[in-house]
C-alpha positions as CSV (number, residue, x, y, z in Angstrom):
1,X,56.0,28.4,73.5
2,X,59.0,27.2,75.9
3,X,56.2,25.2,78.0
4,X,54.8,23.5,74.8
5,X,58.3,22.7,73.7
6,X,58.7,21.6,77.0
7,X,55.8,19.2,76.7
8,X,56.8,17.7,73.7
9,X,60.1,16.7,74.8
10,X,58.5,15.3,78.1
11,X,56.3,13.3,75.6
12,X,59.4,11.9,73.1
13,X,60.7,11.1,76.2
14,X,58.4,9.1,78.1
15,X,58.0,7.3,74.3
16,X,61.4,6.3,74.0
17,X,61.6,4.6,77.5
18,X,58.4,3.1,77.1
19,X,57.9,-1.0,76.5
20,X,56.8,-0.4,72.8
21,X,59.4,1.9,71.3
22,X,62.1,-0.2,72.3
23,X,60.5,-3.1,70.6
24,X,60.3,-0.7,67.4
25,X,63.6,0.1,66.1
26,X,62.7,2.2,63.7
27,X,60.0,4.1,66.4
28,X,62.9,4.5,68.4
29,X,65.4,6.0,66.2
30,X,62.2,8.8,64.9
31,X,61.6,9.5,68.8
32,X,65.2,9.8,69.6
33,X,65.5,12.2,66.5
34,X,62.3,14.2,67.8
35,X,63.8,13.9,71.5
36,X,67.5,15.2,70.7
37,X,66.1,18.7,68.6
38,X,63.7,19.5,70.9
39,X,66.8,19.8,73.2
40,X,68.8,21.7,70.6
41,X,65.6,24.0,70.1
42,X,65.3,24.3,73.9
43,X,68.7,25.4,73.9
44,X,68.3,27.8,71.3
45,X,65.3,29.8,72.3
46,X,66.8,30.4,75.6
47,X,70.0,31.6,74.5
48,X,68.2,34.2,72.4
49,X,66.0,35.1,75.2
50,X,68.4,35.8,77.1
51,X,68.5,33.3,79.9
52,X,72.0,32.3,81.6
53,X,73.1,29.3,79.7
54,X,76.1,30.0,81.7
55,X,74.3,28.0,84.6
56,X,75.1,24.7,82.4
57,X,78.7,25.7,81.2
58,X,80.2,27.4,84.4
59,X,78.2,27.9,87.9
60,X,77.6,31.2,88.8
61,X,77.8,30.6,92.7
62,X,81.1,27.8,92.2
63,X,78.3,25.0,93.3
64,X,79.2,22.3,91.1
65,X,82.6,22.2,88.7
66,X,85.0,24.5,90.5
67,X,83.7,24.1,93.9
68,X,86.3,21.7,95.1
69,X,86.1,18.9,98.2
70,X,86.8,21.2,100.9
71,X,84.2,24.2,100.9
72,X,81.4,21.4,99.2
73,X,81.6,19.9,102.2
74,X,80.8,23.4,104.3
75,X,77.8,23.9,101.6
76,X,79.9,26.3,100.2
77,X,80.5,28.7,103.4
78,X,84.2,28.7,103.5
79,X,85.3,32.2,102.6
80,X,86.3,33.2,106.5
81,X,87.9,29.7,107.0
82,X,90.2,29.6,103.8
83,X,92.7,27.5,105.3
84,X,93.7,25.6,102.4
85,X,94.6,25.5,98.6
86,X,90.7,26.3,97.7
87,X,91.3,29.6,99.0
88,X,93.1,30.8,95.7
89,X,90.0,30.4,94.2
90,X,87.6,31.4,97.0
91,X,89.1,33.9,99.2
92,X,93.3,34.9,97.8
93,X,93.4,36.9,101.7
94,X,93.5,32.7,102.9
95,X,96.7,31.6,101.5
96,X,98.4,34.6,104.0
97,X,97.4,32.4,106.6
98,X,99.8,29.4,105.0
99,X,103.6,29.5,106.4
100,X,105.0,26.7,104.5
101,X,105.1,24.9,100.6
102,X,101.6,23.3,100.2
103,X,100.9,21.0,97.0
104,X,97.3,19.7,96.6
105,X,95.4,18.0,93.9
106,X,91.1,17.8,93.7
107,X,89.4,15.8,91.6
108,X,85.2,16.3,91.5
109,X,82.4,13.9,89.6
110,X,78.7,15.5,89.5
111,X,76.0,13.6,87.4
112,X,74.7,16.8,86.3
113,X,76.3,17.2,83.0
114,X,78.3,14.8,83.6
115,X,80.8,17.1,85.4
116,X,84.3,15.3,85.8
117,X,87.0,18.4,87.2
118,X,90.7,17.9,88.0
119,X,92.6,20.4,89.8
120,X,96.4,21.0,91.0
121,X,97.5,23.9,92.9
122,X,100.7,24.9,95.1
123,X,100.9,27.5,97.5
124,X,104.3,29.2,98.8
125,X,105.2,31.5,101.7
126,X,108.3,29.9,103.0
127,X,110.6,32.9,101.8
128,X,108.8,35.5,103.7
129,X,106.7,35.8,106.6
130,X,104.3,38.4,105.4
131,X,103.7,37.1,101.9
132,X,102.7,34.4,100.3
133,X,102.0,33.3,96.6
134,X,99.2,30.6,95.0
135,X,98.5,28.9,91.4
136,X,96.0,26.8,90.6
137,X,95.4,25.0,87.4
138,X,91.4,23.7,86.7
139,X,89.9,21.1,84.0
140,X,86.5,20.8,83.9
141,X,84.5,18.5,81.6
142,X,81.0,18.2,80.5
143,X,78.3,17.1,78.2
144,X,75.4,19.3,78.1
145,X,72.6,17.6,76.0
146,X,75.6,15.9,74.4
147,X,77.5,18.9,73.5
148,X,81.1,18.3,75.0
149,X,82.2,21.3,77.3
150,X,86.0,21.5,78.2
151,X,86.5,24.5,80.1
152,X,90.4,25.3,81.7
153,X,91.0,28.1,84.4
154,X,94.6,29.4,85.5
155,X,94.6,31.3,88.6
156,X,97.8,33.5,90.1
157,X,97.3,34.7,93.4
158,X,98.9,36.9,96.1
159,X,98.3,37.8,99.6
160,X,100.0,39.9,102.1
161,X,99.8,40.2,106.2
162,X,98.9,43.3,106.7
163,X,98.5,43.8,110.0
164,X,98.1,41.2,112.8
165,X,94.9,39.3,111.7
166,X,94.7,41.4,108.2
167,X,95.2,39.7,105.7
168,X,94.8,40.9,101.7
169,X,95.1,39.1,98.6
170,X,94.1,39.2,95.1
171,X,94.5,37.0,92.5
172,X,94.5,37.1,88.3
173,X,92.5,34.4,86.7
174,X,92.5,33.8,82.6
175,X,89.6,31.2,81.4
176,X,90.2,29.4,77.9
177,X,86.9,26.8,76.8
178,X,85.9,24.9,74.2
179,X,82.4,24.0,73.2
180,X,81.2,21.4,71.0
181,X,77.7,24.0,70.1
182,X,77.2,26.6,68.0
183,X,74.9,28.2,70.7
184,X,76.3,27.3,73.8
185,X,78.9,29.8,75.3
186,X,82.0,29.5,78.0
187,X,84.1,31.8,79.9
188,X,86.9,33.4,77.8
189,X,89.3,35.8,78.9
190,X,91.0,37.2,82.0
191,X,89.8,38.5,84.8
192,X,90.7,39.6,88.7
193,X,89.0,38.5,92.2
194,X,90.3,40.6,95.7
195,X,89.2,39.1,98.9
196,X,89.9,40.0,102.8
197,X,90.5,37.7,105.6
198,X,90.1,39.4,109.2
199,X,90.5,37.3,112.8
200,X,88.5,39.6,115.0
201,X,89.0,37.7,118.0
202,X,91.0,34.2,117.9
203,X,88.0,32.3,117.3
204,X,86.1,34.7,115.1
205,X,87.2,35.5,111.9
206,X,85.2,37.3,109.0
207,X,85.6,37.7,105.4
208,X,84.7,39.7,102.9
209,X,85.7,39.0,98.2
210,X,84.9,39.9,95.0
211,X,84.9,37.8,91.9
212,X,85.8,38.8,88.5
213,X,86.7,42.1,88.8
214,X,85.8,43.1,85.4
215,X,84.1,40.2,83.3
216,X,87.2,39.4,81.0
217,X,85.3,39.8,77.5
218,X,82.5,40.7,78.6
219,X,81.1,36.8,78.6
220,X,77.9,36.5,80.8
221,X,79.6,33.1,81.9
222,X,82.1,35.5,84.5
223,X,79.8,36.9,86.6
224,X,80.6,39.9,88.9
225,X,79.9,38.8,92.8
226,X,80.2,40.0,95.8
227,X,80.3,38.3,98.9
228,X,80.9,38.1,102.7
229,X,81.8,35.5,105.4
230,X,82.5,34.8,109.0
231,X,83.7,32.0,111.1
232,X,82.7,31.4,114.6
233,X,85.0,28.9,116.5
234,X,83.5,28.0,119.7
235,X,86.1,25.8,121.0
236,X,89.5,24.1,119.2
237,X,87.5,21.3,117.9
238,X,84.6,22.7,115.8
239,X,83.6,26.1,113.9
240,X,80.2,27.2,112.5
241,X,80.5,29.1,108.7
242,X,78.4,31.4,106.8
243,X,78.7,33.2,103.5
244,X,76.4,35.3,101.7
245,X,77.0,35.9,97.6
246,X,75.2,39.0,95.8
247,X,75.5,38.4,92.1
248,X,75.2,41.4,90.2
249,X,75.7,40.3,86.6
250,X,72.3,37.9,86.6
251,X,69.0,38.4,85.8
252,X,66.8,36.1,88.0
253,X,64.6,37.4,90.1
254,X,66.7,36.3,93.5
255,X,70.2,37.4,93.1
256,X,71.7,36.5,96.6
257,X,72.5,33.0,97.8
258,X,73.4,31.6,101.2
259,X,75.8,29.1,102.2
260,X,75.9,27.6,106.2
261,X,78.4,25.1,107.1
262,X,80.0,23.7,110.1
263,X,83.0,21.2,111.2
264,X,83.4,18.8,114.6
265,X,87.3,17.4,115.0
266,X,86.1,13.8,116.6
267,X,89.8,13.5,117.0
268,X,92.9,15.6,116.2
269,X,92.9,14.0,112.9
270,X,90.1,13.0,111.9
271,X,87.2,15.8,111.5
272,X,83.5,15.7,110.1
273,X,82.2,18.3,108.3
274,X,78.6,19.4,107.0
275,X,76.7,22.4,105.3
276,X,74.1,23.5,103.1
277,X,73.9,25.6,100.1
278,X,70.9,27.8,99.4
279,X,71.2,28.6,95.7
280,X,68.0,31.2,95.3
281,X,69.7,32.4,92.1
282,X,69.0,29.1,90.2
283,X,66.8,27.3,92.8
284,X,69.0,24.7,92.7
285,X,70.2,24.0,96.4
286,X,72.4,21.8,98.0
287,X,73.8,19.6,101.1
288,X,77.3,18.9,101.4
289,X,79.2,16.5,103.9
290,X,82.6,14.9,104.0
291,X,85.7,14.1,106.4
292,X,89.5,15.3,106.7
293,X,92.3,13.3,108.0
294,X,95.1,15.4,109.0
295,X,98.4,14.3,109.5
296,X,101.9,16.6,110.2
297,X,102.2,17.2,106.8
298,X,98.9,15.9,104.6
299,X,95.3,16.0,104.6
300,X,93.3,13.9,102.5
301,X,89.5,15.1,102.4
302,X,86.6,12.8,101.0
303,X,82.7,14.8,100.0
304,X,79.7,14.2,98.9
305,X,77.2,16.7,98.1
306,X,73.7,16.4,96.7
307,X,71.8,18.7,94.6
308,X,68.0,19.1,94.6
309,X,66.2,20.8,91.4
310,X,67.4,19.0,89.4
311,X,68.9,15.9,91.3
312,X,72.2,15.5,91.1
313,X,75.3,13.4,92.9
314,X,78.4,15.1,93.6
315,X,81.6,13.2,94.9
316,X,84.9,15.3,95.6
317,X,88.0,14.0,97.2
318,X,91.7,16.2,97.9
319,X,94.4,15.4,99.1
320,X,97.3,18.4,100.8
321,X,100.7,18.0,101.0
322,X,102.4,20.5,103.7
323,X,106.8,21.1,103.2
């Protein structure tokens, strides 16, 4: 039945680009009709079979809305690295590794849903040497087959030195969305994410978070994943990344992806970076590149990431300011 439906819509869809319906108004306006409840029914008979509409309202594996500039550009390997303000949301244990005020703002644009995020966070660990606190504030909007998505996350986090080259933190995150559907459903709620950060050597550091805790109100959108990462700097100028994500709240077939990434500092300010997600979960992959500037006190980061099945474009840009 989903194939046939599937069909159909290819059909009304072809018919409406095509040279005759748009010089038939009236042909036009029946296909468009037949085109836009095809989508609704689509919608409908996966949600009651059971299939993660979550994928379109909130990314299970942070690939698209709330995967900001910085770890986009590693393809999403970033948890051993977490060396700036994405690190509330990716890895808490990171922000331990800030010793100063840090004030950062993200904005991301994704043609997929028409994904537009903005983002502010601050992190602060100039009273104390051992600890250090984070808050980020996320927007994210969307239109899923023209059903507006506004979805808003507020994340507190913590992290404490434990030892030299230990580093904990943990972090409390409350969603809040609203959704123009009566089928479509977003993450409400609060929930918790714990992460580790651990420098074996100085130039090997590995990783190891869970996100959501428990799933706030139960919503299938807050997924419970587990996940593990290391870092491997072979020199001061470049590093080589890896995560791997088990998702244990989905119900595809493949339920681990894999995220590779590296970074080259041309110059001491100015540093390329480049990765590769392998989403196995949704089959919907990715390859991420972008640049950092640093200066003494700012970074401003540029990305561009594309996604595969199905295409999309993804720009990102941040900019960190460092008291």
């Amino acid at each position: 039945m989903p194939q046939t439906l599937t069909n159909i819509f290819k059909i009304s869809y072809l018919c409406y680009l095509s040279g005759v319906v748009k010089k038939n108004p009236k042909f036009q306006r029946i296909m468009q009709c037949i085109h836009n409840s095809v989508i609704g029914l689509l919608i409908s008979i996966s949600y009651l079979t059971g299939s993660a509409l979550a994928q379109g309202v909130l990314d299970t594996d942070f690939t698209l809305g709330l995967l900001k500039g910085s770890p986009l550009s590693l393809g999403g390997a970033y948890r051993a690295l977490a060396n700036d303000n994405s690190a509330i949301l990716l890895n808490p244990a990171g922000i331990g590794q800030n010793r100063s005020l840090t004030i950062a703002a993200d904005w991301l644009t994704s043609s997929r849903f028409d994904i537009d995020t903005y983002s502010g966070s601050i992190i602060d660990a100039t009273d104390t040497e051992r600890f250090a606190t984070g808050f980020s504030f996320d927007h994210v909007n969307q239109d899923i087959f023209g059903n507006g998505v506004k979805y808003t996350q507020f994340t507190l986090a913590v992290a404490g030195n434990l030892t030299p080259g230990l580093s904990a933190g943990i972090s409390g995150k409350y969603y809040q969305s609203s959704i123009e559907s009566p089928v479509l459903t977003g993450p409400d709620g609060f929930t918790m994410d714990a992460g580790l950060l651990y420098f074996i050597t100085p130039k090997i550091s590995a990783a190891a978070t869970i996100h959501n805790i428990f799933e706030g109100d139960g919503d299938p959108n807050i997924p419970l994943l587990v996940s593990g990462g290391i870092a491997v700097r072979p020199d001061e100028r470049s590093a080589l990344v890896m995560d791997v994500v088990q998702d244990f709240s989905t119900t595809a077939t493949e339920t681990t992806n894999l995220h590779f990434g590296g970074l080259y500092s041309i110059t001491p300010d100015f540093t390329i970076r480049s990765g590769f997600g392998w989403d196995r979960i949704r089959d919907n992959s990715f390859f991420g590149a972008g640049f950092l500037i640093t200066a003494q006190r700012a970074w401003l980061g540029l990305t561009y990431a594309r996604h595969f099945d199905p295409s999309a474009d993804t720009f990102a840009a941040f900019v960190e300011v460092r008291i």
